[in-house]
Backbone as CSV, one residue per row, in Angstrom:
resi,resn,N_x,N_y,N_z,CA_x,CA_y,CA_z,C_x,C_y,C_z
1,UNK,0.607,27.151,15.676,1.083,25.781,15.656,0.444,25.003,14.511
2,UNK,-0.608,25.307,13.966,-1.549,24.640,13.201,-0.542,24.770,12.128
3,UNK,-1.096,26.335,11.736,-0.547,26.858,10.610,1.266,26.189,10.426
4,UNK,2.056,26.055,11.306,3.213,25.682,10.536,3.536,23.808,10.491
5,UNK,2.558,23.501,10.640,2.131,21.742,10.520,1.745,21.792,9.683
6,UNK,0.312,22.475,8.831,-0.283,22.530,7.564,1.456,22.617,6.864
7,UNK,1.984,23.937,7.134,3.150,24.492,5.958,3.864,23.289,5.855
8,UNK,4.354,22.629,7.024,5.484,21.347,6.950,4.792,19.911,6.010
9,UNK,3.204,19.965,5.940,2.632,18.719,5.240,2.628,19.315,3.787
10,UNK,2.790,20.654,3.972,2.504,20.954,1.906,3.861,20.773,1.665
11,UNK,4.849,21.232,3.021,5.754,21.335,1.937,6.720,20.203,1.348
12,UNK,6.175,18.997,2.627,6.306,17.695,2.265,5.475,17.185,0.766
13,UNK,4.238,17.156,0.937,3.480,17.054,-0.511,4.489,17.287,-1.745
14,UNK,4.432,18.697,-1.858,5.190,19.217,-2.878,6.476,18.394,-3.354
15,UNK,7.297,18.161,-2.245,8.677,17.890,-2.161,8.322,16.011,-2.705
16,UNK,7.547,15.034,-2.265,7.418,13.942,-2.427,6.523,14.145,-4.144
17,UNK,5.741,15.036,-4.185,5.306,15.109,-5.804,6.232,14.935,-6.961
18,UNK,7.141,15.772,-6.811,8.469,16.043,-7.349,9.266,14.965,-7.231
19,UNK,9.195,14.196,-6.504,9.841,12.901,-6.539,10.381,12.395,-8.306
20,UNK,9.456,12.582,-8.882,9.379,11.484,-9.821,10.017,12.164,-11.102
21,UNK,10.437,13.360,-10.751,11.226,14.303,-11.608,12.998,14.187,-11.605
22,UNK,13.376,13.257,-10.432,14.682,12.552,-10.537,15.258,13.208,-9.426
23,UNK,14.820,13.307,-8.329,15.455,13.465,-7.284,16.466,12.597,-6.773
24,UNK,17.685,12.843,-6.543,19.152,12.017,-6.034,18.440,10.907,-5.079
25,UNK,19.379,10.152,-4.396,19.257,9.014,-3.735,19.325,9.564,-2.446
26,UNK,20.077,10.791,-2.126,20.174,11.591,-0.494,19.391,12.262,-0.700
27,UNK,18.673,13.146,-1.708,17.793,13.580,-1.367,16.456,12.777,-0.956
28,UNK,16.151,11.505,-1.409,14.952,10.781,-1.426,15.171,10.678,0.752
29,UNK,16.663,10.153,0.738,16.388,9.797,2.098,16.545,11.064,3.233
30,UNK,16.657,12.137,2.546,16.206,12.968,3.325,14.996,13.223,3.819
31,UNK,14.611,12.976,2.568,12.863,13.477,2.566,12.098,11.792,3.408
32,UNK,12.619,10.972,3.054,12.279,9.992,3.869,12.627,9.836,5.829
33,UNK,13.727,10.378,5.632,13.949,11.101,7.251,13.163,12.171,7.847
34,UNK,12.671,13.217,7.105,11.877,13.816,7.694,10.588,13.626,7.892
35,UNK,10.091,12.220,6.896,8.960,12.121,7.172,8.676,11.050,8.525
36,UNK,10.027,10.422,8.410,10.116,9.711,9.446,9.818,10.465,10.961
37,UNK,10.201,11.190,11.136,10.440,12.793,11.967,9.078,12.706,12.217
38,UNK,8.396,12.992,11.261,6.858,13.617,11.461,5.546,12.766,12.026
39,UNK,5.948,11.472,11.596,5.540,10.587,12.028,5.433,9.891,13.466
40,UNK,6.627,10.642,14.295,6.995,10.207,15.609,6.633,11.815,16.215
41,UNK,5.647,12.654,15.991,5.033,13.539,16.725,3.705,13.410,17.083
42,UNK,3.430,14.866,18.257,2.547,14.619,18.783,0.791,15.090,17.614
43,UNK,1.150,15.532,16.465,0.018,16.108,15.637,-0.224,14.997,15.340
44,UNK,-1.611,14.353,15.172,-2.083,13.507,14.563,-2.239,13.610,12.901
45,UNK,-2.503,14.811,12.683,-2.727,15.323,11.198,-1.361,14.657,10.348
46,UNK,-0.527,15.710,10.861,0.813,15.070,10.186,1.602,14.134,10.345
47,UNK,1.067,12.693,11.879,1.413,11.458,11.558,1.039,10.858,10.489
48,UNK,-0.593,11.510,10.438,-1.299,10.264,9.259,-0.584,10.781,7.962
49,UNK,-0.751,12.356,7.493,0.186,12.441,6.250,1.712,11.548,5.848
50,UNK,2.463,11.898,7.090,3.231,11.382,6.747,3.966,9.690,6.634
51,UNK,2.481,9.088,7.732,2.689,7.466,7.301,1.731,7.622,6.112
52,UNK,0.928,8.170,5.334,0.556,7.786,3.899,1.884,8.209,3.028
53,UNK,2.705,9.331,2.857,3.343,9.143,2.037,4.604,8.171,1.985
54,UNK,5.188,7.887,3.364,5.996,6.635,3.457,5.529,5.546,3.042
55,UNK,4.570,5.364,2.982,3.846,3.668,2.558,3.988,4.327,0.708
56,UNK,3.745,5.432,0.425,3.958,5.522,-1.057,5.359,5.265,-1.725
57,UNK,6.225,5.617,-0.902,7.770,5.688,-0.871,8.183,4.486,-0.641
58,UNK,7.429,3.162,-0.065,7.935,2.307,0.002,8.726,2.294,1.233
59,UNK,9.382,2.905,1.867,9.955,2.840,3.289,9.759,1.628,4.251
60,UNK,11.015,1.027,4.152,11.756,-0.193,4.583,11.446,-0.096,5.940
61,UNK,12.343,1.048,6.154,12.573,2.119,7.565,11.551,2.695,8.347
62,UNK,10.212,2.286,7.823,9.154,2.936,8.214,8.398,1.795,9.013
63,UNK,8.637,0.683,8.721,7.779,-0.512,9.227,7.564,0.337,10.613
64,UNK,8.731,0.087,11.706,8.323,-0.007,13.099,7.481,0.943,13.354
65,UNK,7.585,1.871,13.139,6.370,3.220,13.356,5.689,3.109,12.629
66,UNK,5.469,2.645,11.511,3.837,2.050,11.406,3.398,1.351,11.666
67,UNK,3.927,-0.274,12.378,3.396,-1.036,13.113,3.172,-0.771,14.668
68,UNK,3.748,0.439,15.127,3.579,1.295,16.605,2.128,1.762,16.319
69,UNK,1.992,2.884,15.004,1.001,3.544,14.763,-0.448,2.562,14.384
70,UNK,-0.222,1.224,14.418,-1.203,0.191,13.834,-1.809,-0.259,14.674
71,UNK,-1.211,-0.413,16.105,-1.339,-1.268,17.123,-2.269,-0.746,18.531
72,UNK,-1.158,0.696,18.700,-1.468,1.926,19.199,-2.049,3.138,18.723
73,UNK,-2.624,3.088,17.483,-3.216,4.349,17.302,-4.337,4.785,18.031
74,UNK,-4.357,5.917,18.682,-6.079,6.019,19.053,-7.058,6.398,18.249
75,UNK,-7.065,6.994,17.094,-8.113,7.134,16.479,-7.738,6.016,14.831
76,UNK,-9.393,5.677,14.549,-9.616,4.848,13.679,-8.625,4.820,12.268
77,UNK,-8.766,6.347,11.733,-8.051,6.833,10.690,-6.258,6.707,10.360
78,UNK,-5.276,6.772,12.152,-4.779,6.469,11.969,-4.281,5.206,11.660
79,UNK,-4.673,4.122,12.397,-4.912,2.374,12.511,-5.219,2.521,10.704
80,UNK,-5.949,2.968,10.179,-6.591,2.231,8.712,-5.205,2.768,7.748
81,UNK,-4.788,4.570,8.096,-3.358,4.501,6.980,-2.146,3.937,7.170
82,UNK,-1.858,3.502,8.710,-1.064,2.599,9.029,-1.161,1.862,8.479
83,UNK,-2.101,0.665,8.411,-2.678,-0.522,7.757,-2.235,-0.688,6.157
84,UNK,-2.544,0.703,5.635,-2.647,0.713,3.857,-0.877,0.938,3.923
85,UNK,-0.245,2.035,4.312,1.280,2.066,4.371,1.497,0.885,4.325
86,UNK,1.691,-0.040,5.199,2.193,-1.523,5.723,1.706,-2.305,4.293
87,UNK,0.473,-2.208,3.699,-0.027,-3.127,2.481,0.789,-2.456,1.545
88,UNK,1.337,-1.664,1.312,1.785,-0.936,0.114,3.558,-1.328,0.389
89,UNK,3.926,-1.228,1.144,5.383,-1.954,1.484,5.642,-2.875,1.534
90,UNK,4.841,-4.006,1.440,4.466,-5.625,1.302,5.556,-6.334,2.056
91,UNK,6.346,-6.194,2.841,6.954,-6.888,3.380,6.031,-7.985,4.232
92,UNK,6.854,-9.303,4.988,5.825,-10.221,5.567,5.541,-9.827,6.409
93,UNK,6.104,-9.503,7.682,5.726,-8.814,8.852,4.939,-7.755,8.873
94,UNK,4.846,-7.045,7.767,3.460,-5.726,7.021,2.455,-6.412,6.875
95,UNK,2.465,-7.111,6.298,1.177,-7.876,5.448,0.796,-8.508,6.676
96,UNK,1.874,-9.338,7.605,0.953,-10.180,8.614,0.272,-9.177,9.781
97,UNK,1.012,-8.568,10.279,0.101,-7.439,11.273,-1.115,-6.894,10.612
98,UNK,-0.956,-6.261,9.200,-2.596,-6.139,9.139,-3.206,-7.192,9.045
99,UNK,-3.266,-8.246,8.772,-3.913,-9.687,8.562,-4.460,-9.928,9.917
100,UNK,-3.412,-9.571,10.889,-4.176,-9.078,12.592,-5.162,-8.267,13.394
101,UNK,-5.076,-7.458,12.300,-5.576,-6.131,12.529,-7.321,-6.526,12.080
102,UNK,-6.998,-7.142,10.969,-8.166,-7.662,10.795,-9.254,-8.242,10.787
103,UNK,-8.415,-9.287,12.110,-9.470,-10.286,13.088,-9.619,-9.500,14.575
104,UNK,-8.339,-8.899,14.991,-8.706,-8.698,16.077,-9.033,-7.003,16.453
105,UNK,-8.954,-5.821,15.465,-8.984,-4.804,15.975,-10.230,-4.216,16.572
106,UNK,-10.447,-3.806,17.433,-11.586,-3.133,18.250,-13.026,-2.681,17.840
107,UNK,-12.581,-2.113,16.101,-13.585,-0.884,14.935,-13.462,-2.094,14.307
108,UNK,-14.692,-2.341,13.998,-15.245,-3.248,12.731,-14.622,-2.453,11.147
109,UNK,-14.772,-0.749,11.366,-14.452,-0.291,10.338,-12.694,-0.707,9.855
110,UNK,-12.075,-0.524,10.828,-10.581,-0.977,10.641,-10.659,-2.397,10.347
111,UNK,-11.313,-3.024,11.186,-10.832,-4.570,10.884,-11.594,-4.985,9.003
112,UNK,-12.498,-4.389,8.643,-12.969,-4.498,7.358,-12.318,-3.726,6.507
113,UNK,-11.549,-2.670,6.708,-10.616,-2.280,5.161,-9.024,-3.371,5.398
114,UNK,-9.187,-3.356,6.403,-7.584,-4.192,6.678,-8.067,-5.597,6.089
115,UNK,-9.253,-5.742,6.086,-9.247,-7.561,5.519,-9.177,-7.007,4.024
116,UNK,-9.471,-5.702,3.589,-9.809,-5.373,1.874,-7.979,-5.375,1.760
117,UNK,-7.927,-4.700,2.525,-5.865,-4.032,2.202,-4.595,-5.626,1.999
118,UNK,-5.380,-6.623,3.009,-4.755,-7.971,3.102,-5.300,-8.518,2.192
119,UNK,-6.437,-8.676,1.250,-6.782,-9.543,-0.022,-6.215,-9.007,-0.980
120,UNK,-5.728,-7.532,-0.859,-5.021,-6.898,-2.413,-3.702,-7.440,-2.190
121,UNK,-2.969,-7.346,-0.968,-1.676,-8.031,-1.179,-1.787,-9.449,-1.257
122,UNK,-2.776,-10.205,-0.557,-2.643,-11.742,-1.705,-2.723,-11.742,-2.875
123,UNK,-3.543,-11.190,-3.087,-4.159,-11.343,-5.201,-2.710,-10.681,-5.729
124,UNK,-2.320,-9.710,-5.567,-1.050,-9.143,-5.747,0.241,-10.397,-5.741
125,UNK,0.084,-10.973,-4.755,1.213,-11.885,-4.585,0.782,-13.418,-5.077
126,UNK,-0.604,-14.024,-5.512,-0.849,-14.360,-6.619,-0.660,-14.338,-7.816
127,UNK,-0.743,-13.116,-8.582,-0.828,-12.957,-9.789,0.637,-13.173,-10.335
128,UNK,1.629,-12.920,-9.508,2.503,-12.986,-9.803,3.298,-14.596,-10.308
129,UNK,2.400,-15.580,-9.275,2.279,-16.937,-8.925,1.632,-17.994,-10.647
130,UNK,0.909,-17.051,-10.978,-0.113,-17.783,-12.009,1.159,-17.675,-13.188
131,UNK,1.057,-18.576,-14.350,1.382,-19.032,-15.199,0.246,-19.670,-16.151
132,UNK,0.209,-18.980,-17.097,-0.618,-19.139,-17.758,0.245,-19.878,-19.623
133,UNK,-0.399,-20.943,-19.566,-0.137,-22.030,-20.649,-0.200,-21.541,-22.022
134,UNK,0.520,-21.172,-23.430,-0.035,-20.898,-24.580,-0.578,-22.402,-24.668
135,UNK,-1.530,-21.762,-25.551,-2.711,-22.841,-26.564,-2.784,-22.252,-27.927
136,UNK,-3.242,-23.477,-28.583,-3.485,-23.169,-29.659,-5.664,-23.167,-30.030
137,UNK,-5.883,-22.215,-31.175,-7.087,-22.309,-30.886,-7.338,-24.032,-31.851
138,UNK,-6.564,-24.279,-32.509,-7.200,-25.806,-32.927,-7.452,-26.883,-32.146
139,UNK,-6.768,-26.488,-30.540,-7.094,-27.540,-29.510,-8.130,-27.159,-28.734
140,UNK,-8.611,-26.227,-29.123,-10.102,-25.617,-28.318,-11.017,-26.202,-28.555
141,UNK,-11.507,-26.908,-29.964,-12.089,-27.530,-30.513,-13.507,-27.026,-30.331
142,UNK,-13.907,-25.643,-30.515,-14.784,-24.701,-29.990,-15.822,-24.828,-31.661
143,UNK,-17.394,-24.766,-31.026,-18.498,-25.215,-32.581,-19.423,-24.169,-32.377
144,UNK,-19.928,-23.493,-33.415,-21.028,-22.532,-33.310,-21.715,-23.250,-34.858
145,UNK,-23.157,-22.999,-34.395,-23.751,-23.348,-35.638,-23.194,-24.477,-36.947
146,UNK,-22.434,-25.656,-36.510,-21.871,-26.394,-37.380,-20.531,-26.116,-37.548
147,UNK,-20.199,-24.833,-37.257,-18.812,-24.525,-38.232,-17.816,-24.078,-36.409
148,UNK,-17.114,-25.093,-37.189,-15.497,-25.177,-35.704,-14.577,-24.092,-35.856
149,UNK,-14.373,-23.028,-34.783,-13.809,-22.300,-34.665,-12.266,-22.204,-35.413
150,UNK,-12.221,-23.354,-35.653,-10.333,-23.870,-35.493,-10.269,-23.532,-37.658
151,UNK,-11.885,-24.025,-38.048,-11.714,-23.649,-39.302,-11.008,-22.116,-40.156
152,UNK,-11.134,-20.922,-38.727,-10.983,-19.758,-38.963,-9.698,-19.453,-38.612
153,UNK,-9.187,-20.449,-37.742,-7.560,-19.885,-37.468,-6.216,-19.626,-38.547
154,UNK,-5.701,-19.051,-38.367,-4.255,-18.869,-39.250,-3.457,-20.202,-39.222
């Protein structure tokens, strides 16, 4: 049983590696269906594989079972790749459950990467926010040793 869970996570690996080599649009959601699949079993190994590579994939379709797997996970590891999946799919309802996860989960360890996983999607959704002004350096009006920066500009 081991052995063909290991085979089904490589051969997922492999198959999601290759991704980026131009795999069709049915094939992506195949491979996104089966990981979906894998995710709703009883191996813990190959839930967590396969909610890390859905959160890589971006999977729309993946929210509810990773917010099942976020809420309800029993061990720590799953709760924390749940958590990072959900930050990596940025939707609001992603971002706000770990933002939950973070005040209220049980493991200090979960609730402290989920507050790290919820500050990357603010700053993320910041940066996008900032606007930054051209200037010129003659309005800097910047002095070293007597001589004004603005003397050196073009």
């Amino acid at each position: 049983m081991k052995n063909i869970s290991k085979l089904l996570v490589l051969l997922l690996s492999v198959l999601l590696a290759s991704t980026s080599f131009g795999f069709s649009k049915d094939k992506l959601t195949q491979i996104e269906d089966n990981l979906l699949v894998g995710i709703n079993t009883e191996n813990t190994g190959l839930q967590i594989s396969c909610a890390y590579f859905l959160g890589e994939l971006k999977s729309e379709r993946a929210i509810n079972p990773l917010l099942k797997m976020l809420k309800s996970g029993e061990t720590e590891e799953e709760r924390i790749i749940a958590a990072l999946s959900l930050s990596k799919i940025q939707t609001d309802k992603a971002i706000f459950e770990v933002k939950q996860r973070a005040k209220f989960d049980d493991s200090e360890r979960v609730q402290r990467l989920c507050g790290l996983f919820y500050n990357c999607c603010m700053a993320r959704q910041q940066k996008a926010d900032v606007i930054v002004e051209p200037f010129q350096v003659v309005n800097l009006n910047l002095e070293f040793n007597g001589m004004r920066l603005a003397d050196f500009a073009y």
